[in-house]
C-alpha positions as CSV (number, residue, x, y, z in Angstrom):
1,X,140.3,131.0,103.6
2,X,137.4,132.6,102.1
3,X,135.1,130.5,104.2
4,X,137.1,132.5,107.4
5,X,136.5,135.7,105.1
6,X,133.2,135.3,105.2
7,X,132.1,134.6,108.7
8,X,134.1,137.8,109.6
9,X,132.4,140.1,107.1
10,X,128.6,138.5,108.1
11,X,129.8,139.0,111.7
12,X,131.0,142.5,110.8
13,X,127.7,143.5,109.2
14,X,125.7,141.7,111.9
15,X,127.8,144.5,114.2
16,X,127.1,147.2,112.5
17,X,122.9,145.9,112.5
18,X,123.4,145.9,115.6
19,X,124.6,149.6,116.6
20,X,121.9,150.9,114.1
21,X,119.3,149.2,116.1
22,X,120.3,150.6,119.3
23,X,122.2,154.2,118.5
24,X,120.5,155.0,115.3
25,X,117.0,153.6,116.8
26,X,116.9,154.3,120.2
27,X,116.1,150.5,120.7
28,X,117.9,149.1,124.7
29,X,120.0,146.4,124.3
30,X,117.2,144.4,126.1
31,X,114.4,144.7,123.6
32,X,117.3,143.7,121.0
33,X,118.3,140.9,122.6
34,X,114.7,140.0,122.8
35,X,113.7,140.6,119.3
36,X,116.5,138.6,118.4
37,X,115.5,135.5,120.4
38,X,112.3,135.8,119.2
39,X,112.9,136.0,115.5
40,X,115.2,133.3,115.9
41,X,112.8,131.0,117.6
42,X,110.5,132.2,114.6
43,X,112.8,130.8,112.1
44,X,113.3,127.3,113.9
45,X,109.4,126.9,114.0
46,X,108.9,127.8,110.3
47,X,111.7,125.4,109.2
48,X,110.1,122.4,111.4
49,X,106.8,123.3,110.1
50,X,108.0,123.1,106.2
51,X,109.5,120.0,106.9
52,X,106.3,118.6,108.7
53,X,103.8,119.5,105.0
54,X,106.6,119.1,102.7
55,X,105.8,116.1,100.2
56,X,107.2,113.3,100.7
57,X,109.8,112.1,97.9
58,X,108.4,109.5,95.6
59,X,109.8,106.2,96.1
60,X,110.1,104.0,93.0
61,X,108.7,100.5,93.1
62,X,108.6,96.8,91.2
63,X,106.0,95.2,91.0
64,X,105.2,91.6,89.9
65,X,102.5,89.3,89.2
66,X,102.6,85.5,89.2
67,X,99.8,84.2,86.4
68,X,98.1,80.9,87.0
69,X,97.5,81.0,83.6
70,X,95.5,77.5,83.4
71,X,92.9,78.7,85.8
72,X,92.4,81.3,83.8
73,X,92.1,79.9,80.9
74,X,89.9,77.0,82.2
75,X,87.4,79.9,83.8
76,X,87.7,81.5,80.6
77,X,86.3,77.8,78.8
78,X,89.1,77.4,76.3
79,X,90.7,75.0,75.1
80,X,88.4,71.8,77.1
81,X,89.8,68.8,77.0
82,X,93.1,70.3,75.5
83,X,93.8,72.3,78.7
84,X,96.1,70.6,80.2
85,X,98.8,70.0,77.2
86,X,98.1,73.7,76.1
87,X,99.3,75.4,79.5
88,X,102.1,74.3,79.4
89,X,102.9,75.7,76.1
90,X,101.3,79.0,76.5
91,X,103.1,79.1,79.9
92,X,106.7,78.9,78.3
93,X,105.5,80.7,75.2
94,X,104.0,84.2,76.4
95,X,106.4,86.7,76.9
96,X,108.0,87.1,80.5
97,X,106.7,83.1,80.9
98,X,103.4,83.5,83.0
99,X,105.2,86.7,85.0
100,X,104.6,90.1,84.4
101,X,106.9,92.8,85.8
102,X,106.5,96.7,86.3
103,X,108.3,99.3,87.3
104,X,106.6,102.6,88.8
105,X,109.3,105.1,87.7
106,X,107.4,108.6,88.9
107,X,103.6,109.0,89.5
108,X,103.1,108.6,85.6
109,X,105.2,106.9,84.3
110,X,105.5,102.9,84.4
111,X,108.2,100.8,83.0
112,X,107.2,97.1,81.7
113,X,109.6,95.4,82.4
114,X,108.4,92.3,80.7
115,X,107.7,93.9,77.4
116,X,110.3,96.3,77.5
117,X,108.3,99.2,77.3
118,X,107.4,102.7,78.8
119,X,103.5,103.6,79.8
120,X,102.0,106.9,81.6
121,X,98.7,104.4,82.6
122,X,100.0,101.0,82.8
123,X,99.2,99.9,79.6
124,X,100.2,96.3,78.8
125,X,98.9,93.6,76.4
126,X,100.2,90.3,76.2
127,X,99.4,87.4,73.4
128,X,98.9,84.0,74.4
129,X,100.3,81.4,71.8
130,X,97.3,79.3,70.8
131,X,97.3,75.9,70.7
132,X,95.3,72.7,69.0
133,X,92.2,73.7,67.8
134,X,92.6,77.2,68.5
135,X,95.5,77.4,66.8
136,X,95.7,80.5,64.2
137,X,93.8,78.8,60.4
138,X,94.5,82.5,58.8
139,X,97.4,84.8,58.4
140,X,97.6,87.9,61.3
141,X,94.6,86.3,63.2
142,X,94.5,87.8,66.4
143,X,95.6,85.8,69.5
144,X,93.8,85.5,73.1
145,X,95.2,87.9,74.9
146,X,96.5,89.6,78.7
147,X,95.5,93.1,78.8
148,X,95.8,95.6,81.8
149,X,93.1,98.1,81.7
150,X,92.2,101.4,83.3
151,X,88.6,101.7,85.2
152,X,87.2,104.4,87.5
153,X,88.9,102.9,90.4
154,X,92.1,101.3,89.3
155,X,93.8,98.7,86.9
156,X,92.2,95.7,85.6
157,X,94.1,92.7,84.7
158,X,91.9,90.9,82.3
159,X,92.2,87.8,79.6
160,X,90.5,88.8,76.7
161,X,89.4,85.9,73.9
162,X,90.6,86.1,70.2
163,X,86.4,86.4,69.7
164,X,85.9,89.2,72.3
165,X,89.0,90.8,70.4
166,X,87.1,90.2,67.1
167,X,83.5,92.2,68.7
168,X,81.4,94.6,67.0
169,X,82.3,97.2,69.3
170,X,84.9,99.5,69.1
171,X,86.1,98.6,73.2
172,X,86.7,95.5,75.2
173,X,86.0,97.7,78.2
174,X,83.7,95.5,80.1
175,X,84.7,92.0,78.5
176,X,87.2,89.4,79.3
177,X,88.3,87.4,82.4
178,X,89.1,89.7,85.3
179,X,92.0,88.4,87.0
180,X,93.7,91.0,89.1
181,X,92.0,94.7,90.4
182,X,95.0,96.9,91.2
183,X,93.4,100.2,92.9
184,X,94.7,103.3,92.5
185,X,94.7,103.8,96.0
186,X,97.0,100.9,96.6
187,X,99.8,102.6,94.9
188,X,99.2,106.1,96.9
189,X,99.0,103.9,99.7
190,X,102.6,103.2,99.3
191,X,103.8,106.7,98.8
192,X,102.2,107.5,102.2
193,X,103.9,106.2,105.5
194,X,106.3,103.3,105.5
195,X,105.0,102.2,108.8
196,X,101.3,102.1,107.9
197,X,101.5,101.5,104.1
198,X,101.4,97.7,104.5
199,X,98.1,97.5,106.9
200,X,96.7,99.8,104.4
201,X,97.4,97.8,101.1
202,X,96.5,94.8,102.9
203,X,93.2,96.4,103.5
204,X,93.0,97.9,100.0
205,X,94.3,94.7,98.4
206,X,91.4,92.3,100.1
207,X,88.8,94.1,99.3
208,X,90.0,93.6,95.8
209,X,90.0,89.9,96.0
210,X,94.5,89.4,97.5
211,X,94.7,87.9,100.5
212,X,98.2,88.2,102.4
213,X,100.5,85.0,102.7
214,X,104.1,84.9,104.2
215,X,106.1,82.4,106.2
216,X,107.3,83.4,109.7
217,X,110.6,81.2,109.1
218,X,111.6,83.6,106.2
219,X,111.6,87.4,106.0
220,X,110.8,87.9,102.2
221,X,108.3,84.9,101.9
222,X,105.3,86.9,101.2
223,X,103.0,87.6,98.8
224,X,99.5,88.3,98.0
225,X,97.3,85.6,96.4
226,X,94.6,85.1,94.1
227,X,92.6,82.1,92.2
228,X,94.5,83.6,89.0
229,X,98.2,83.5,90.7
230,X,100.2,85.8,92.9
231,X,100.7,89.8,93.6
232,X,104.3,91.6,95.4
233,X,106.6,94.5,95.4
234,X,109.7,95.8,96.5
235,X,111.1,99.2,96.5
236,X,114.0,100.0,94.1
């Protein structure tokens, strides 16, 4: 009822515009009519032009990454003749078991999934159980480690050693195993046009060392691949 209320007092006012225009104004009902197309023509290009530069709304995204943690830590000359008994062990020891999974929540704001925790820049660190030799001889010795760093031109997964950790300087920027480059482009890239956004990451993500695999028999079989393990996402 007061939707039919409404309509009648808009049309009653629009009436009443109208009269002004042409008795109060002098304006013809022509030039009206005219002016009125044309405004409303006006209006339909302004909305259709907002809708072309409006941004586009953020789309959330999980991401994970598949560690082949003994190639890492054979490139990384640990544990020698001990490697293969220790992977294992670190494997099923280190939280999220060789798998690390994030969450991009809003442009900055990450959710780890596999340590449970919130970061605005992707922080994560990871201990590695030790093993044999390298096993811990004094109380709150510090572990080797997975760390996800920030550089100029993205995110730097990188295994750091319990003696880099232990270093004179103040950073580890620089030091460790890179294992995965993540760069900030790649995640714009995905914000940008669902149609184009996988050529482009593809591009992005092989010039940072990922090279696209998938199987033709199976939609979801795919994945992008490293020496140190395996990169993919999904929207959510």
């Amino acid at each position: 009822m007061n939707k039919k209320r409404n309509i009648a007092i808009s049309c009653g006012f629009f009436a009443i515009a109208l009269l002004i225009v042409v008795y109060g104004a002098g304006f013809s009902w022509r030039m009206v009519i005219l002016v009125g197309v044309a405004f409303v023509l006006y209006l339909v290009g302004d909305y259709f032009w907002v809708v072309a530069f409006a941004a586009r709304p953020f789309t959330r995204f999980q991401f994970r990454i598949g560690l082949n943690i003994g190639q890492a830590l054979h490139d990384a000359g640990l544990y020698g003749e001990e490697l293969s008994e220790a992977v294992k062990l670190i494997s099923n020891g280190m939280e999220g078991r060789s798998w690390i999974t994030f969450t991009w929540l809003d442009p900055e704001l990450f959710y780890i999934n596999t340590t449970n925790q919130y970061s605005s820049t992707l922080e994560i660190s990871i201990d590695l159980p030790a093993h044999g030799q390298r096993a811990s001889k004094r109380t709150f010795e510090l572990s080797d480690q997975i760390e996800m760093r920030t550089t100029t031109e993205g995110y730097e997964l990188v295994l750091l050693t319990r003696e880099q950790l232990y270093s004179w300087s103040q950073s580890t920027r620089g030091k460790g195993l890179v294992l995965f480059k993540l760069p900030y482009s790649f995640f714009w890239t995905l914000q940008g046009d669902p149609l184009k956004a996988h050529e482009k990451a593809t591009e992005i993500l092989k010039s940072a060392g990922l090279t696209y695999h998938s199987d033709p028999e199976v939609w979801n079989a795919w994945e992008y691949r490293s020496q140190y393990g395996s990169f993919r996402w999904w929207d959510v």
